[in-house]
N, C-alpha and C positions, 0 to 999 in steps of 0.2 A: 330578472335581476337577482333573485336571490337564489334561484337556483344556480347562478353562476357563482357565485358566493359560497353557497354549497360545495359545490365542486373544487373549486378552489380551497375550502378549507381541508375538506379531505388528502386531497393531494397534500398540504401542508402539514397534516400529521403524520403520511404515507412517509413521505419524506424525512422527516423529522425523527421517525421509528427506524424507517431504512437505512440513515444516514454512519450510524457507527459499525454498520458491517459492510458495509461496501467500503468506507474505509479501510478494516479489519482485510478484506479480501484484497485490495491495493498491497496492503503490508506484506501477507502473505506472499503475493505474485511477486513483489520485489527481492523478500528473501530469497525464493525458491530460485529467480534467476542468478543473484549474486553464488547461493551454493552452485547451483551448473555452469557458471563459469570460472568456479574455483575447483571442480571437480574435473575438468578439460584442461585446466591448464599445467604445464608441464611439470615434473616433479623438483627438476632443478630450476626451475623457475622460483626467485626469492626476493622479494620486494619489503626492505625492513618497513616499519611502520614509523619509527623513532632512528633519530641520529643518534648514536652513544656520545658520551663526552669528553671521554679521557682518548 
């Protein structure tokens, strides 16, 4: 039993260490996708972000 315990706590720090770069690396892979399909798409291709007012 306590060697299960063991193991389980391990994993629980592995994890807990691991946990803000694999995040880190999600963020990454998300940007790099948004720049390549901002970088394929057409040049007159313009999609305002904001309505103007006047």
């Amino acid at each position: 039993m306590t060697t299960a315990l063991n193991y389980l706590a391990v994993l629980f720090v592995f994890l807990l260490l691991a946990a803000p770069s694999l995040y880190g690396m999600a963020h990454d892979r998300r940007i790099d996708r948004q720049l390549r399909a901002a970088a394929t798409r057409p040049a007159d291709h313009h999609t305002p972000r904001y309505e103007t007012a006047a």
